[in-house]
C-alpha positions as CSV (number, residue, x, y, z in Angstrom):
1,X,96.7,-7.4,-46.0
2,X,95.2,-9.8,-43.5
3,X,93.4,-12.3,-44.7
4,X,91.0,-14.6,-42.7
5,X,88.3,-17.4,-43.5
6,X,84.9,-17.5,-41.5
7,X,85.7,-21.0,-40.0
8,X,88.7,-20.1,-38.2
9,X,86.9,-17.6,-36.2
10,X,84.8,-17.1,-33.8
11,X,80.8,-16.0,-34.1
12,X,81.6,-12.7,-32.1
13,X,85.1,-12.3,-33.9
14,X,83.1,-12.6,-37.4
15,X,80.4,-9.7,-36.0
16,X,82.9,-7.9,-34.9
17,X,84.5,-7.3,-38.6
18,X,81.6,-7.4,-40.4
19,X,80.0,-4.5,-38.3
20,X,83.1,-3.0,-38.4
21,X,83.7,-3.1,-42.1
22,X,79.7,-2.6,-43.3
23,X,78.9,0.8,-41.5
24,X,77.3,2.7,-41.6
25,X,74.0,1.3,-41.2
26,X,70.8,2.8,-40.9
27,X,68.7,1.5,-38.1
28,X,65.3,-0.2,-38.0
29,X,63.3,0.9,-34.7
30,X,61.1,-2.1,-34.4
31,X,57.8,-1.6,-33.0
32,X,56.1,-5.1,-32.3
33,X,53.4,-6.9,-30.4
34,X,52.5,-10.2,-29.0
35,X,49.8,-12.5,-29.5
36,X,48.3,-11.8,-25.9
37,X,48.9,-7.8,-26.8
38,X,52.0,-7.2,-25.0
39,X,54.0,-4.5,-27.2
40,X,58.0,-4.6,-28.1
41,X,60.1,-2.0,-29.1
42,X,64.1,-2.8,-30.4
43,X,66.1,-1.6,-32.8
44,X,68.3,-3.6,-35.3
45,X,71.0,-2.5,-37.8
46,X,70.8,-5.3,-40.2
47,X,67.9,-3.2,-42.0
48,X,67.6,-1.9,-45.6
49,X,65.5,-0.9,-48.4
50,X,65.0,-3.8,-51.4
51,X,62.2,-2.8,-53.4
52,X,59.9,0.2,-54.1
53,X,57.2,-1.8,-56.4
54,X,55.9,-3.5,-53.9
55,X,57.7,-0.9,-51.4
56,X,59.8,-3.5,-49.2
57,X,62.0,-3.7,-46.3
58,X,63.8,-5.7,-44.8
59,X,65.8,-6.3,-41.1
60,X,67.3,-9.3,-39.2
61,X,67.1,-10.3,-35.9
62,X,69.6,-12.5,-34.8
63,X,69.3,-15.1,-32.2
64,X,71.7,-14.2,-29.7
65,X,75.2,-14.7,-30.1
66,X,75.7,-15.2,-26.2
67,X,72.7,-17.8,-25.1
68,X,71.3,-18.7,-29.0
69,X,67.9,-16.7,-27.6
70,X,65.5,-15.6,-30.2
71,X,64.7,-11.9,-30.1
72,X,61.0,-11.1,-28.4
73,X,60.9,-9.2,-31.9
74,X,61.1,-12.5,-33.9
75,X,58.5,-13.8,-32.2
76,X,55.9,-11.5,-32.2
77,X,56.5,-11.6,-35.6
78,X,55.7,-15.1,-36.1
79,X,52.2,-14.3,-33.4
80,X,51.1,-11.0,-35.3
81,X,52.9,-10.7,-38.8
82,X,52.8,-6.7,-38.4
83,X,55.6,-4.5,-37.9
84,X,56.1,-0.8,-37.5
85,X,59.5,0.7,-38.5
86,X,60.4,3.8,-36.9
87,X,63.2,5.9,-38.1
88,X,66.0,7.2,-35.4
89,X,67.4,10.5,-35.6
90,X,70.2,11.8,-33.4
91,X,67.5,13.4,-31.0
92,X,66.2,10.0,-30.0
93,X,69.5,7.8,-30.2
94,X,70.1,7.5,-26.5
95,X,66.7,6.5,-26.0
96,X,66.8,4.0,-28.6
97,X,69.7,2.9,-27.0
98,X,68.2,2.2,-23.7
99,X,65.5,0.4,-25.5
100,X,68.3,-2.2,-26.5
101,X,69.1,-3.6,-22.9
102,X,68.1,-6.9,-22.6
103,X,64.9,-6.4,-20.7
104,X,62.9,-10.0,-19.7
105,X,60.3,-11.1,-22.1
106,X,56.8,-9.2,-21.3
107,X,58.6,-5.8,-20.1
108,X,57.4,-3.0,-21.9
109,X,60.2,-0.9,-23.6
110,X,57.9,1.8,-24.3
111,X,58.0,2.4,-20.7
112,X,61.5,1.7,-19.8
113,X,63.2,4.2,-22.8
114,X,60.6,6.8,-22.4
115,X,58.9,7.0,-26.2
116,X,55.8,7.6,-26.5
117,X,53.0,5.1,-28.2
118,X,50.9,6.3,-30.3
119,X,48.0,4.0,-32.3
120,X,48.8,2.5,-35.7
121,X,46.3,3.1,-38.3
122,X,46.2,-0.5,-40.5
123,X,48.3,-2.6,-37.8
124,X,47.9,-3.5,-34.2
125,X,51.9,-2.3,-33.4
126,X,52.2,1.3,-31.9
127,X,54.0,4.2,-33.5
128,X,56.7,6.0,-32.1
129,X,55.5,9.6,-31.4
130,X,58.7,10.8,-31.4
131,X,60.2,9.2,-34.6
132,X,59.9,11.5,-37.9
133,X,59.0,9.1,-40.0
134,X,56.8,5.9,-39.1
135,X,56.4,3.2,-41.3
136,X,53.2,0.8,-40.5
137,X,54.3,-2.6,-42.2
138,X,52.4,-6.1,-42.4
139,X,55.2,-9.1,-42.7
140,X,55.0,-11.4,-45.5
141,X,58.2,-13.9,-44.9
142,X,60.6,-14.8,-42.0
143,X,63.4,-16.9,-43.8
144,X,65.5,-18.1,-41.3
145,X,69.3,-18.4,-41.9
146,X,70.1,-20.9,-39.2
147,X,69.1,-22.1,-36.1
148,X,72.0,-21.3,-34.0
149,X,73.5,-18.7,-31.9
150,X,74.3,-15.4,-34.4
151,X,71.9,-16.8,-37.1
152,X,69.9,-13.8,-38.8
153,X,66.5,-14.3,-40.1
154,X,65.2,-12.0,-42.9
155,X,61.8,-10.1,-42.0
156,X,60.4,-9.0,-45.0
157,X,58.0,-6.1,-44.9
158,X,55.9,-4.6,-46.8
159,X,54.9,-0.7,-46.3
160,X,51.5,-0.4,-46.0
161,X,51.5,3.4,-44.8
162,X,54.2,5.8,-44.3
163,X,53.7,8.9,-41.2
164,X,56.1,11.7,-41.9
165,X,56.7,14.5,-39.5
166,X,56.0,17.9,-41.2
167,X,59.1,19.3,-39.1
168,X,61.4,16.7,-41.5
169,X,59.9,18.3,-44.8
170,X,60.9,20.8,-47.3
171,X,58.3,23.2,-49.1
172,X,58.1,20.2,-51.8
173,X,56.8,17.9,-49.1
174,X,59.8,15.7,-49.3
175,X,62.2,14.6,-46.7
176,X,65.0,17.4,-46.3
177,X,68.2,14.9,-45.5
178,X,69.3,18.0,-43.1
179,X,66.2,18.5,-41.2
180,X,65.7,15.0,-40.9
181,X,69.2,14.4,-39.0
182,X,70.1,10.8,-39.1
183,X,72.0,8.4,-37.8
184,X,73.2,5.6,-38.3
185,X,75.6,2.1,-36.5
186,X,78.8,1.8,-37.3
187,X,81.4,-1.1,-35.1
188,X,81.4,-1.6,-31.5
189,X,79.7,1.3,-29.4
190,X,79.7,3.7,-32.2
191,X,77.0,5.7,-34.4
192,X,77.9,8.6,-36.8
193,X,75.4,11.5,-37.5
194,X,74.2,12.2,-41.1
195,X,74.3,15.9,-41.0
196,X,76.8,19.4,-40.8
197,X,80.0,18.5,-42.7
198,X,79.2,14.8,-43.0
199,X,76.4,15.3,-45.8
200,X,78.0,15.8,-49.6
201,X,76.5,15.7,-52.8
202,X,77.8,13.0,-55.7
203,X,75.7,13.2,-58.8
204,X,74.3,9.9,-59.7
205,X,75.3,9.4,-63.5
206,X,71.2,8.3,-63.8
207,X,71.0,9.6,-67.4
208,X,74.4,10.6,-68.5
209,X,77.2,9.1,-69.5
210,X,80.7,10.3,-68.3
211,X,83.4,9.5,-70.4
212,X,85.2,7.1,-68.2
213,X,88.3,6.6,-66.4
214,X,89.7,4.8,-69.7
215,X,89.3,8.0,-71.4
216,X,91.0,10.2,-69.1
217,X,94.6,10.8,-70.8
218,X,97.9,8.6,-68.8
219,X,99.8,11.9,-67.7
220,X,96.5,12.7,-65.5
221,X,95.5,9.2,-64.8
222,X,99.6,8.4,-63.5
223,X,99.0,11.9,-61.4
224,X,101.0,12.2,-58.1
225,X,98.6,14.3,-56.8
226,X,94.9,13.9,-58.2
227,X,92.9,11.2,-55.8
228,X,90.8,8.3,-57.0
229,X,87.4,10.4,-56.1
230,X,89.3,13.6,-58.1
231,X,89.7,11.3,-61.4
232,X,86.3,9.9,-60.9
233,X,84.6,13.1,-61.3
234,X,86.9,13.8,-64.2
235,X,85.7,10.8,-65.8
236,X,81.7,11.7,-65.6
237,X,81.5,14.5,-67.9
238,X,79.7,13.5,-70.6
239,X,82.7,15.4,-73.1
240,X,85.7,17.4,-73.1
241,X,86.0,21.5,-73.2
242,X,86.8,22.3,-76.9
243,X,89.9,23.6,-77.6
244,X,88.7,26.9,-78.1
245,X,87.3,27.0,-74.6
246,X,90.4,26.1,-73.1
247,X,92.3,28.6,-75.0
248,X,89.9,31.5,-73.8
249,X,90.3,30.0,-70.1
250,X,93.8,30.1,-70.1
251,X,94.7,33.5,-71.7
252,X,94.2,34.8,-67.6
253,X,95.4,31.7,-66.2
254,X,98.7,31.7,-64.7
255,X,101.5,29.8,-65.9
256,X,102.5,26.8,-63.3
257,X,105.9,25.8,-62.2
258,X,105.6,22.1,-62.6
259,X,103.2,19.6,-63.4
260,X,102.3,19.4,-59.7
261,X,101.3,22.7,-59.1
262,X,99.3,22.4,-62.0
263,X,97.4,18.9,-60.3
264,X,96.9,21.3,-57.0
265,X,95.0,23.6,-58.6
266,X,93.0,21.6,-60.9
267,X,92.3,19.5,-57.6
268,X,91.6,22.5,-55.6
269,X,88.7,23.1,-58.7
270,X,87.5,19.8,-58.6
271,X,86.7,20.1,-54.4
272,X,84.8,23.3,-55.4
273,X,82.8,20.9,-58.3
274,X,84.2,23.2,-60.9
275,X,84.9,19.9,-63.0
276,X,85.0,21.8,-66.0
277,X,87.8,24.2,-65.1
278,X,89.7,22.0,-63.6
279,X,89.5,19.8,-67.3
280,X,90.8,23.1,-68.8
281,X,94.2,23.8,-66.4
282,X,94.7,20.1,-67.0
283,X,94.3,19.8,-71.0
């Protein structure tokens, strides 16, 4: 395993990993404006969620890495503490892209990617028409993390108003992760799309309690076969099949060759999400 420490490294060389190993990361479309009214648009992939009481965001941008500039973005929000955060799906990503260049302070890159402005409704930063979802923010702190070339500084946002596209909406007026088509950065020129074959389910254990890898018996657990993610679903049912159950399931079952074809199958099951079945070939 290599093993490196910060201070041996380079600014760029630490990026470099970091954006390489922390990806993928969804992507903050920041729609600013200046004191004298002159608007901004960048995007930035240090961006998250933090809160949902207040409802709060948060991005970073950097001072550059290259001349120790501060982003036009960080100062506008210092002139007019507003923000709006579009979302980027993978119709607008080369777009957004363009929007990236390092245009000279003043040049509107409304203009020079093509998106559309549209008014803000609390906030004097425009919309992005052709984001689904717009998020109108005010700013409440910019906590800087350094004053030197590849420093971040926090933005912290709070939504004021959200603007969802009906076309990104299923019939319970909530976001449908498939319509809405996402992407997101990953390291070095590359992006990943959240959709087709990329999107699977996991069942957040909110209210029940599996029980545990611990509890899974040794001759499964030392399996040649079953995975890490295979004995993690194993271990988030809440209880075992009875015996009876597994008797009954078995009576059509056929009889396996060796202990490995017995893992295939019950791994086969658990790729299908029939966690249950696959306990009872396995018990």
């Amino acid at each position: 395993m290599l093993t490196i420490q910060p201070k041996d490294l380079t600014v760029m060389q630490i990026q470099k990993y970091l954006q390489n190993a922390i990806a993928p990361r969804p992507i903050c479309f920041a729609s600013t404006i200046s004191l004298n009214g002159e608007p901004n648009l960048a995007p930035f992939s240090f961006f998250n969620m933090f809160s949902s009481n207040p409802p709060i965001l948060v991005f970073s941008p950097a001072y550059s890495g290259r001349t120790g500039a501060p982003k036009d973005t960080l100062l506008n929000v210092k002139e007019v503490p507003e923000v709006v955060i579009n979302v980027v799906n993978y119709n607008m990503v080369q777009q957004t892209s363009l929007s990236s260049s390092p245009f000279p302070k003043g040049v509107n890159e409304f203009l020079k990617s093509g998106f559309t402005p549209i008014p803000s409704e609390d906030i004097k930063p425009f919309r992005v028409k052709e984001s689904p979802v717009q998020i109108e923010c005010k700013v409440i702190e910019v906590k800087e993390l350094g004053k030197q070339g590849g420093a971040g500084n926090l933005v912290i946002c709070e939504v004021l108003k959200f603007h969802i596209s009906e076309t990104v909406l299923n019939e319970n007026n909530q976001i449908d992760t498939h319509k809405i088509d996402l992407v997101a950065r990953m390291g070095d020129n590359w992006y990943c799309r959240a959709n087709g074959d990329a999107l699977f389910e996991v069942q957040k254990p909110i209210t029940s309690i599996g029980i545990g890898y611990d509890a899974i018996p040794d001759s499964i657990k030392h399996s040649k076969v079953l995975s890490g993610n295979n004995l993690g679903l194993l271990g988030s049912v809440e209880q075992l099949p009875s015996a009876e159950d597994v008797s009954a399931f078995k009576k059509g079952l056929k009889s396996f060759s060796n202990i490995e074809e017995q893992h295939r199958y019950a791994q086969t099951l658990l790729e299908m999400n029939q966690v249950k079945e696959a306990w009872m070939v396995l018990l």
